[in-house]
Backbone as numpy.savetxt, mean C-alpha at the origin, in Angstrom:
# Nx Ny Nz CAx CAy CAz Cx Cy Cz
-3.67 33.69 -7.48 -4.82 33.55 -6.57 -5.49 32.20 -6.76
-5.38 31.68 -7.63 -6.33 30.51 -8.36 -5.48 29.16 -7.82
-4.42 29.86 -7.99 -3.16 28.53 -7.20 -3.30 28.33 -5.87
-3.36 29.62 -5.01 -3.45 29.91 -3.89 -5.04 29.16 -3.53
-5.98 29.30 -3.73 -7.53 28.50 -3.60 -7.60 26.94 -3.82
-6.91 26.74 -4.96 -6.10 25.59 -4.87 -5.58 24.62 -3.81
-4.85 25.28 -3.41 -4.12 24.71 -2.19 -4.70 24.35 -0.97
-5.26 26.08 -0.77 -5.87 25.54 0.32 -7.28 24.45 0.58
-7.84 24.42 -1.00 -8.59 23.62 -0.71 -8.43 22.12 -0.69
-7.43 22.07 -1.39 -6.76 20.62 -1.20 -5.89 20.55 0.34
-5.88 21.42 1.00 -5.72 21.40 2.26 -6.51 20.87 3.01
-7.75 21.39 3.08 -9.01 21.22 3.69 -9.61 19.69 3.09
-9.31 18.57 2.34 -9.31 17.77 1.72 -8.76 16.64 2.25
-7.47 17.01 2.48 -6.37 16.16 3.20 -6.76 16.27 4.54
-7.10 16.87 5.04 -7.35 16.96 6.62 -8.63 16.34 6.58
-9.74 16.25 5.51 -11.24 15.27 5.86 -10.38 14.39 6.22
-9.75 13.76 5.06 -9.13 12.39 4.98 -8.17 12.11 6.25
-8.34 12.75 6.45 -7.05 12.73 7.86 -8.18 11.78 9.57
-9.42 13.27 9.10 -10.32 13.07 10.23 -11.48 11.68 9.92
-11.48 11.47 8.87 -12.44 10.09 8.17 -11.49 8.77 8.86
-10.22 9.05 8.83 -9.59 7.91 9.48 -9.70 7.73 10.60
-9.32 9.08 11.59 -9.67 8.84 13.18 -10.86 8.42 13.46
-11.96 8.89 12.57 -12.87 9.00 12.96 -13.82 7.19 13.12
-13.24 7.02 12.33 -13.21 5.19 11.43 -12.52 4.25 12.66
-11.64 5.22 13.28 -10.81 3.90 14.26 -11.71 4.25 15.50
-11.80 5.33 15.74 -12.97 5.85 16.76 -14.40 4.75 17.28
-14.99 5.10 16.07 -15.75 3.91 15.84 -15.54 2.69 15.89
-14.77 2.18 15.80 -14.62 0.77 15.49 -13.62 -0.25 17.07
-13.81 0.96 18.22 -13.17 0.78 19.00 -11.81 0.51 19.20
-11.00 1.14 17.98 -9.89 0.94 18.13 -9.26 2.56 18.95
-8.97 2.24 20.34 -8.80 3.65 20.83 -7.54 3.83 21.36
-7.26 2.12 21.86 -6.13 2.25 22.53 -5.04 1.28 22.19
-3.91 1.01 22.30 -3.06 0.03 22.36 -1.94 -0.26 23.28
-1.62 -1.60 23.09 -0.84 -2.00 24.49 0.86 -1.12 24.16
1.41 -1.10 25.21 2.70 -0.87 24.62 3.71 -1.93 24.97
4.60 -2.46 23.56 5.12 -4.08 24.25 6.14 -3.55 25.36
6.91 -4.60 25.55 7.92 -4.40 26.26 9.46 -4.36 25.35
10.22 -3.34 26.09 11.49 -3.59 25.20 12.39 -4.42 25.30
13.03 -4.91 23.80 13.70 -6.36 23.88 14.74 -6.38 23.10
16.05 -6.32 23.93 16.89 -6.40 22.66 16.56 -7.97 21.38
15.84 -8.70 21.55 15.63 -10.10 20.54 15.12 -9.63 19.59
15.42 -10.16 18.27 15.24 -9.94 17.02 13.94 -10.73 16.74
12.42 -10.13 16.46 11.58 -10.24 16.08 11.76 -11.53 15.05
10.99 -13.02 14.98 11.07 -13.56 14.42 10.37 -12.94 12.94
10.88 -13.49 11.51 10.53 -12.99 10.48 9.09 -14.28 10.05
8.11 -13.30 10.05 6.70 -14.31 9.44 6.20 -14.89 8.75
6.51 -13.53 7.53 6.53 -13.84 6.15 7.00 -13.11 5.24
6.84 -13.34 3.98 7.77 -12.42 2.90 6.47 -12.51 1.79
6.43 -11.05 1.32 5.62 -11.03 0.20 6.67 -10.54 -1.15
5.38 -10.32 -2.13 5.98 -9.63 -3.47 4.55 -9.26 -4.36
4.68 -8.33 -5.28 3.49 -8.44 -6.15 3.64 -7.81 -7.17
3.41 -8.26 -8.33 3.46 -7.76 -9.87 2.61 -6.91 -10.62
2.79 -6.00 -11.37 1.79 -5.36 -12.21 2.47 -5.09 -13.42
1.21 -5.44 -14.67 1.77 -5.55 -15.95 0.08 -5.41 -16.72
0.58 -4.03 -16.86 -0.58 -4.08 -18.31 -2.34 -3.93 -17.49
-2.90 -4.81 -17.43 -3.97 -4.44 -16.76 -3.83 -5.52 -15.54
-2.98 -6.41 -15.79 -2.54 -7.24 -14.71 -2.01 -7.27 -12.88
-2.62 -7.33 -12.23 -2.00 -6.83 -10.90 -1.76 -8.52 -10.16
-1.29 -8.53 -9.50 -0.87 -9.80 -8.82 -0.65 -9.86 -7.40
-0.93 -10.33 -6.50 -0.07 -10.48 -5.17 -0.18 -11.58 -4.37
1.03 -11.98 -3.88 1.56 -13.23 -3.20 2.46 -13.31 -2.21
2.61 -14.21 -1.23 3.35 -14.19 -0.15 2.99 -15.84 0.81
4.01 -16.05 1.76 4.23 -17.15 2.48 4.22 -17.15 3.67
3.96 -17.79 4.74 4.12 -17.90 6.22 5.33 -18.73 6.38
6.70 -18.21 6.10 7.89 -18.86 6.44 8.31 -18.98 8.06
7.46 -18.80 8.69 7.75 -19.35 10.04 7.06 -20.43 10.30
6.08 -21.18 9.41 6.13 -22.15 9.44 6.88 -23.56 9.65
7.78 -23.26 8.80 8.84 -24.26 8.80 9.62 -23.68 7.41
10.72 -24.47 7.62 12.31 -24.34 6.80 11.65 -24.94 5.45
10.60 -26.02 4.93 10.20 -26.50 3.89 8.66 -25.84 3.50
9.33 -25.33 2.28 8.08 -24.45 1.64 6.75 -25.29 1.56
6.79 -26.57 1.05 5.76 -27.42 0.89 4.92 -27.69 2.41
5.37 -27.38 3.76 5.13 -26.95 4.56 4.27 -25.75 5.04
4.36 -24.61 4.22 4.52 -23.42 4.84 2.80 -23.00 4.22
2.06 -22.67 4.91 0.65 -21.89 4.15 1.14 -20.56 3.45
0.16 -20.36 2.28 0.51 -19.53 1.07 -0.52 -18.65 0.43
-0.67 -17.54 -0.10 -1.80 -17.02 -0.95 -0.89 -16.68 -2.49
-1.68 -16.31 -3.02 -1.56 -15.87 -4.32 -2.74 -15.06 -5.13
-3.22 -14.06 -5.30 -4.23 -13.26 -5.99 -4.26 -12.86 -7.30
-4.93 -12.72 -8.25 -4.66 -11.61 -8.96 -6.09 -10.80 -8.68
-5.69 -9.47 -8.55 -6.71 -8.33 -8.47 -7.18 -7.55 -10.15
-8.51 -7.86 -9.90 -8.73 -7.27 -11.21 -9.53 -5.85 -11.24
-9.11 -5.04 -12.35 -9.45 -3.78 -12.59 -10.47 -3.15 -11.30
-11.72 -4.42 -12.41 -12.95 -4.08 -11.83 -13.44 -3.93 -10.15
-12.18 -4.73 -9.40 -12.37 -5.05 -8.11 -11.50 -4.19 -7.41
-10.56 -3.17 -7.74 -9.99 -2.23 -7.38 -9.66 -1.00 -8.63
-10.21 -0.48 -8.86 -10.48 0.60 -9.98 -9.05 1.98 -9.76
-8.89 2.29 -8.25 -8.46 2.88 -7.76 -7.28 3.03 -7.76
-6.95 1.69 -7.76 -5.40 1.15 -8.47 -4.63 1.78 -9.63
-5.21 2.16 -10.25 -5.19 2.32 -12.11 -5.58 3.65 -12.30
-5.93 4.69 -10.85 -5.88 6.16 -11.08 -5.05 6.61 -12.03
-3.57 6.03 -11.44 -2.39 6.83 -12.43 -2.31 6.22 -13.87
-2.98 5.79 -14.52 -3.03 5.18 -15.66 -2.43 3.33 -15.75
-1.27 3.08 -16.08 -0.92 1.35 -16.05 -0.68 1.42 -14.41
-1.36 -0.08 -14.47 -1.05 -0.53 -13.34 0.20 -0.43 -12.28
1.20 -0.10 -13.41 2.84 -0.88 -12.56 3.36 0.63 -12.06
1.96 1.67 -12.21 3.21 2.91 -11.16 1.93 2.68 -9.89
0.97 1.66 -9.47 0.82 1.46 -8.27 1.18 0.53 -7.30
2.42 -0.17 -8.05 3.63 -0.99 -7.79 3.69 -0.96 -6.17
4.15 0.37 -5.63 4.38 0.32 -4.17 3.53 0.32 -3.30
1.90 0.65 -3.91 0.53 0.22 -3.22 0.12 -1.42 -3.21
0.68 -2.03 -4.03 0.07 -3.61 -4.36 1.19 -4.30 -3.70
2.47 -3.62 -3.75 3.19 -4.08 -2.36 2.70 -4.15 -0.97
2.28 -3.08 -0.37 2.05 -2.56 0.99 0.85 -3.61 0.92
-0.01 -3.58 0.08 -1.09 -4.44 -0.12 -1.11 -5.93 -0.06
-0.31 -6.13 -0.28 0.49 -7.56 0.11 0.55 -8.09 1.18
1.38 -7.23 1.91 1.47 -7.31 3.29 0.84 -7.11 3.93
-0.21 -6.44 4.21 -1.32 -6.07 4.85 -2.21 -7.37 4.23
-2.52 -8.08 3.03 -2.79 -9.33 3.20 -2.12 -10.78 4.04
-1.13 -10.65 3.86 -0.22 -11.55 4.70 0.04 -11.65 6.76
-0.73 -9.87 6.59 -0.87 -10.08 8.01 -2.12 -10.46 8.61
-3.24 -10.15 7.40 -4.56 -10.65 7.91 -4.04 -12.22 8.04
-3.97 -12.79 6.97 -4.00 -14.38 6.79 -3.14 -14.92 8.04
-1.75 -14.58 8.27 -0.82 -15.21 8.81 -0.60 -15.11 10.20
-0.69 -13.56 10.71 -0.44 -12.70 11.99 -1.76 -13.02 12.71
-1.32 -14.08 14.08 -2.91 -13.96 15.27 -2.90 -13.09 15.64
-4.01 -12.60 16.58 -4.26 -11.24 17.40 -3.58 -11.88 18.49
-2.64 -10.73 18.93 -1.42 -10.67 20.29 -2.51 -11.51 21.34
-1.49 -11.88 21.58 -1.82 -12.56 23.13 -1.37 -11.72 24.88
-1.86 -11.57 25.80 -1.44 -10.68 27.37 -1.91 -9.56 27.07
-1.39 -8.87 27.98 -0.66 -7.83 28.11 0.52 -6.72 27.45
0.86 -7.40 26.47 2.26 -6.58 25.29 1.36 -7.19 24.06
2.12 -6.27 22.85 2.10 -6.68 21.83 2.79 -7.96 21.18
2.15 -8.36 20.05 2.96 -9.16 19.42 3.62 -8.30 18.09
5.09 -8.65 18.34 5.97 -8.01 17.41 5.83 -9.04 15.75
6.22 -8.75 14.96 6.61 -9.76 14.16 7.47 -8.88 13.01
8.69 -9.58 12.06 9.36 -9.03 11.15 8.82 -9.84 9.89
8.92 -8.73 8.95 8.22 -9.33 7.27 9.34 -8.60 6.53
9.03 -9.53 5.17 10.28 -9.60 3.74 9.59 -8.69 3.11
9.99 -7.69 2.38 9.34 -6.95 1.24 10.54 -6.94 0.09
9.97 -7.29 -0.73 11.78 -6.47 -2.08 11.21 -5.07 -2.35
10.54 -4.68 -1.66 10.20 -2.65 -2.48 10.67 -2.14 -1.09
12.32 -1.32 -1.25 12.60 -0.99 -0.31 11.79 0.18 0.48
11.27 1.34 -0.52 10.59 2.57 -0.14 9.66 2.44 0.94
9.24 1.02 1.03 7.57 0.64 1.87 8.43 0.04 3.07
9.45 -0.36 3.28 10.08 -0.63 4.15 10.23 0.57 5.06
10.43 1.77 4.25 11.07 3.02 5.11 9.69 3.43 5.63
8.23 3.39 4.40 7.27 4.39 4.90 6.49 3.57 6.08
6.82 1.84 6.16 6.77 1.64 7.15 6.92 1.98 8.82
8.29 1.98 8.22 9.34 2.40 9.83 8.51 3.80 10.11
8.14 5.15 9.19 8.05 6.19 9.59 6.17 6.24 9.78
5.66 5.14 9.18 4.51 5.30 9.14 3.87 6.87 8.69
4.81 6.66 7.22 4.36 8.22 6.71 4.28 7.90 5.04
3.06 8.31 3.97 2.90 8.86 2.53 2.22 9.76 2.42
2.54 10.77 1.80 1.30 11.44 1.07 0.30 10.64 -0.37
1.23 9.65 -0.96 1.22 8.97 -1.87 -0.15 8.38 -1.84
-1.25 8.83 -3.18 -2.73 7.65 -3.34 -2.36 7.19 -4.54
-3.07 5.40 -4.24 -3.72 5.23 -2.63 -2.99 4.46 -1.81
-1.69 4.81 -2.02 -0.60 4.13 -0.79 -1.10 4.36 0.76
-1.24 5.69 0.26 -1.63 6.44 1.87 -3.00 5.36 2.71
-4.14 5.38 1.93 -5.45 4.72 2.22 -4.70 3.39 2.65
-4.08 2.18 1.91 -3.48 1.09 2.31 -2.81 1.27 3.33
-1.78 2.10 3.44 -1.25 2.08 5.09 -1.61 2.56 6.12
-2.93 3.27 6.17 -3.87 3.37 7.00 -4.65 1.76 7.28
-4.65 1.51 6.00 -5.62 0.04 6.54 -5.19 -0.90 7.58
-3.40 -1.11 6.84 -3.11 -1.86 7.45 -2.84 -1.15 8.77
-2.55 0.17 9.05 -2.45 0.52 10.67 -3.89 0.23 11.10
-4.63 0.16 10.93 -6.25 -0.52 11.81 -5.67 -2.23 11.82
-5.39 -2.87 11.05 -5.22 -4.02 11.38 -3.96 -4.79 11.95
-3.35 -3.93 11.99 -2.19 -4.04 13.51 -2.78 -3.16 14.30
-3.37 -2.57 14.87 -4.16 -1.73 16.21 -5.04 -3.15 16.19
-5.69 -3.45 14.87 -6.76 -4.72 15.92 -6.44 -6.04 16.31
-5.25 -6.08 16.04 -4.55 -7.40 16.06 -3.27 -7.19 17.14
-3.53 -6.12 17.91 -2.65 -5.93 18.64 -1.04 -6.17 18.11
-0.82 -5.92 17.30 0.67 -6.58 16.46 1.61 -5.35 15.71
2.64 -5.09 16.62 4.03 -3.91 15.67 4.37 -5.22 14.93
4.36 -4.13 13.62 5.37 -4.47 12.59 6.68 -4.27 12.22
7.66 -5.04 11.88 9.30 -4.62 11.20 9.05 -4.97 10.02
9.06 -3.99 9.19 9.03 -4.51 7.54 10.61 -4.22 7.05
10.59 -5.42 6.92 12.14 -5.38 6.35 12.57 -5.37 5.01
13.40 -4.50 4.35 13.67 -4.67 2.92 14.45 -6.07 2.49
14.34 -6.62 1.61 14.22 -8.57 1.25 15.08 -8.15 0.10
16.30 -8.21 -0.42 17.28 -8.35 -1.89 16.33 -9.03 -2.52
15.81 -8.94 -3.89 14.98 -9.72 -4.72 15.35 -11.31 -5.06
16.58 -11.49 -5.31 17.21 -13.16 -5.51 16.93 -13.91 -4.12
16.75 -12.93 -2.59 16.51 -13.61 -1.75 14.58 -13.85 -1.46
14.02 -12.99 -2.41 12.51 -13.15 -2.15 11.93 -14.33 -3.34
12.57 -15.18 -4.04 11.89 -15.54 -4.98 11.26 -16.40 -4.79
10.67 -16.94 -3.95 9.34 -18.18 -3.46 8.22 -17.31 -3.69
8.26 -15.73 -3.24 7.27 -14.77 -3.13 6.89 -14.34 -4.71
8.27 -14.08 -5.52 7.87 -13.47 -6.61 7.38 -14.46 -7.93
8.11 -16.15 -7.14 7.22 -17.28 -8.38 6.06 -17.07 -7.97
5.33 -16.86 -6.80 3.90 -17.01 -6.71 3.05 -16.34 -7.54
3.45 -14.63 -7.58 3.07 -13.73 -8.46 3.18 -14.03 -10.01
3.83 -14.63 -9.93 3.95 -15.33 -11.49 3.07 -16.33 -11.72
2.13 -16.82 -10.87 1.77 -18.05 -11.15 2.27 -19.63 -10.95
3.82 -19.53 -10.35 4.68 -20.73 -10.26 3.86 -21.11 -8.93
3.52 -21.93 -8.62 3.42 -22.72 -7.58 3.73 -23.84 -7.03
4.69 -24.24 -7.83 5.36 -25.70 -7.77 5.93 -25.90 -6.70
6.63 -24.65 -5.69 7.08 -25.42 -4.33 6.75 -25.32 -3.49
5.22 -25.19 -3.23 3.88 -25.05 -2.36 3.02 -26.48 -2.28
2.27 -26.50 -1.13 1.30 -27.07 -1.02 -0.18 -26.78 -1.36
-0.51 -27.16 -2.49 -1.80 -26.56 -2.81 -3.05 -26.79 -1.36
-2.93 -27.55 -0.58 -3.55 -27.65 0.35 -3.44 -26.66 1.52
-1.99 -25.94 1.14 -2.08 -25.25 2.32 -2.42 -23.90 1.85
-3.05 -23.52 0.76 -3.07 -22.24 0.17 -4.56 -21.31 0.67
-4.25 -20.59 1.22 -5.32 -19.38 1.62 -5.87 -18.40 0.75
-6.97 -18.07 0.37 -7.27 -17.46 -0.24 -7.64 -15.69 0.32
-7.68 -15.07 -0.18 -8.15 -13.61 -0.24 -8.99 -12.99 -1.59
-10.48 -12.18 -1.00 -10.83 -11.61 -2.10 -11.07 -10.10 -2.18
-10.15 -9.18 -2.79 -10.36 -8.00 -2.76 -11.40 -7.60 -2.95
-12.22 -8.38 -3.76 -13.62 -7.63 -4.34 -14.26 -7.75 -2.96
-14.41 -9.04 -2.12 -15.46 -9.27 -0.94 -14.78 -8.50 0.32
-13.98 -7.78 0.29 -12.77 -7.63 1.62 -13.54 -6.35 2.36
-13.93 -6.27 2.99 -14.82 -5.14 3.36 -13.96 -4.19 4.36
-12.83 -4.50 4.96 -12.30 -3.86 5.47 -12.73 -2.95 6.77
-11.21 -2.14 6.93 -11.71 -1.95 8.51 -12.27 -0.20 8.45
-11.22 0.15 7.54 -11.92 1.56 7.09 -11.15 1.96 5.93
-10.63 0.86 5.12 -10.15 1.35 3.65 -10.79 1.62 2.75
-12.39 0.94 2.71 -13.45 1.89 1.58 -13.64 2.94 1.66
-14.20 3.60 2.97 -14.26 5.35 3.56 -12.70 6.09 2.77
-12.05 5.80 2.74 -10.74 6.23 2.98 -10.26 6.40 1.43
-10.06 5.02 0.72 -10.41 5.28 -0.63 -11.59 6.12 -1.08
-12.72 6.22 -0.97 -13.64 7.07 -1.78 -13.24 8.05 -1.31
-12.94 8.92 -0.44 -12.70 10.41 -0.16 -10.88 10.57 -0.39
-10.09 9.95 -0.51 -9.01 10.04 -0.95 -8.86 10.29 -2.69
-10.05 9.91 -3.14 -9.88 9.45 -4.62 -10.41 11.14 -5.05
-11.18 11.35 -4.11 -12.10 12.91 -4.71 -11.06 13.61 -4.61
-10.65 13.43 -3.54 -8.66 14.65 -3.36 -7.88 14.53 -4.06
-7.47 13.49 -4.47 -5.99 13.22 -5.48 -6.47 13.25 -6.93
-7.87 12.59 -7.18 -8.26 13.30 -8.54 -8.39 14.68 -8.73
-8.89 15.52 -8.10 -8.63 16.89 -8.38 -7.41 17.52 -8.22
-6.04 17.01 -7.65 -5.15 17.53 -7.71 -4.77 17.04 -9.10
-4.75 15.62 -9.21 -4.38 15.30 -10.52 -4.74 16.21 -11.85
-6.31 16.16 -11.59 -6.67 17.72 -12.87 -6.08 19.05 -12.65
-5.80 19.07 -11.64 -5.25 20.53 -11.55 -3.36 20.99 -12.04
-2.98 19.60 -11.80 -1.60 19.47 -12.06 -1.83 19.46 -13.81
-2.56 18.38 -14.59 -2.87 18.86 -15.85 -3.19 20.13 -16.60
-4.11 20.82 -15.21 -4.38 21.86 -16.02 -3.34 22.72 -16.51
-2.52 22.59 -15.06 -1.05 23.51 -14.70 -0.07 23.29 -15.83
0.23 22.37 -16.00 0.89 21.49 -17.42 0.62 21.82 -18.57
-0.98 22.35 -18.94 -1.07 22.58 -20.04 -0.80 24.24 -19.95
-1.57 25.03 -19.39 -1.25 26.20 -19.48 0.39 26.79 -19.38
1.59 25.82 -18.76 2.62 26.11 -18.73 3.36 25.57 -20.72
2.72 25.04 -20.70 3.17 24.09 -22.20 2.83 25.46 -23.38
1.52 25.92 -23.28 0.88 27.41 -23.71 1.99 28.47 -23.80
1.95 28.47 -22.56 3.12 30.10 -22.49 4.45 29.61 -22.98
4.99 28.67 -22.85 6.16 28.13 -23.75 6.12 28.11 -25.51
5.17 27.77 -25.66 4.68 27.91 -27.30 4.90 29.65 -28.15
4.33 30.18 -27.19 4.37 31.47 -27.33 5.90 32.58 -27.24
6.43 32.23 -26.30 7.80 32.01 -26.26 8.56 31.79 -27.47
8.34 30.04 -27.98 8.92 29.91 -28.76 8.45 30.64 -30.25
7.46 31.50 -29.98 6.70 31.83 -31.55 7.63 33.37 -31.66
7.61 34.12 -30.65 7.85 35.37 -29.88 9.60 35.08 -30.25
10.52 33.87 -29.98 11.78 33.98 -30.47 12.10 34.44 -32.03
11.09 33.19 -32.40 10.89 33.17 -33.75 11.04 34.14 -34.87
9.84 35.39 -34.28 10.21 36.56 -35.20 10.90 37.61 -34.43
11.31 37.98 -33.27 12.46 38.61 -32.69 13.13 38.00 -31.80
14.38 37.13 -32.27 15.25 36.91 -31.66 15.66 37.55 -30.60
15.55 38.92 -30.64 16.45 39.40 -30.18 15.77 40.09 -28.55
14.28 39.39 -28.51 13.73 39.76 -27.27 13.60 38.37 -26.93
């Protein structure tokens, strides 16, 4: 029964979060969108990100390679996000299992910076590099349950609805992303420091990813305690088990 109350209330949880989003694009006049036209032409590719996490360390970086064929050419960011300026990050304990959020996060920076708002009547299409293939797919399906992956790809769906702009996120072989992943490192040597853009997570006020994070965080933390609790009381009855072999084997 306790499992069962459980559920459903983390039901009722997921569906705020569901309605905090509509409700966020509602507001914010995002109601409608164009629909492009269909084309067999291959979406030019924009940019390519990547982003690191290590320890308390988070990182993210990426390029406007449609700039031109010469990187020293091409405008660039590079971040590191700290604890204090995304807390939310670091739910699951080290940084590097929110790996596929600071990805998606990436890109959704790269489209603020890089991607204009469509021009006419159709959308503007554009194709992007990722090396985390999974965000490629939850792209295409525009589907996670995953926090706070989920909250990030909500964001970035408000900022392709306001930028009038479909995305192709394309999965990038890692030996072919590495302009993206020296950045995250700190390499900047085959950039133009002049052409470098900045981003600040702490100042980023967003379109409805704060709403979205704070009521996402109340849901997935209580599942999280509840999965502990579940864990421990299953760890319990195993103990007992093993005490119960102990002096009769033979039950």
């Amino acid at each position: 029964e306790d499992r069962l109350d459980h559920r459903l209330d983390s039901q009722d949880q997921a569906v705020d979060l569901i309605l905090v989003f509509i409700e966020t694009l509602l507001l914010k006049g995002l109601r409608v969108t164009e629909v492009s036209k269909h084309s067999t032409e291959a979406a030019p590719e924009v940019f390519r990100t990547d982003a690191r996490a290590e320890g308390a360390e988070m990182h993210i970086g990426g390029w406007s390679c449609i700039d031109s064929d010469d990187p020293r050419r091409c405008r660039w960011f590079a971040e590191r996000i700290k604890p204090e300026d995304a807390p939310l990050f670091f739910m699951a304990g080290e940084s590097y299992r929110a790996i596929a959020s600071l990805e998606l996060l990436a890109t959704m920076v790269a489209v603020i910076l890089f991607t204009p708002k469509g021009a006419g009547p159709s959308r503007t299409v554009c194709s992007a590099g990722t090396d985390n293939k999974g965000n490629s797919h939850i792209v295409a399906r525009w589907l996670t349950t995953s926090f706070p992956l989920v909250a990030v790809l909500m964001e970035l769906t408000a900022v392709l609805l306001e930028k009038s702009c479909m995305l192709e996120l394309a999965w990038t072989p890692r030996l072919q992303n590495v302009l993206a992943d020296s950045l995250t490192n700190g390499d900047f040597k085959q950039f133009n420091p002049e052409l470098r853009m900045r981003f600040s997570f702490a100042e980023y006020q967003g379109r409805i990813l704060k709403p979205l994070l704070q009521t996402g965080s109340a849901l997935y933390g209580e599942i999280a305690e509840w999965k502990e609790k579940r864990l421990s009381k299953t760890a319990t009855k195993l103990k007992k088990a093993e005490r119960l072999r102990e002096k009769d084997p033979w039950k």
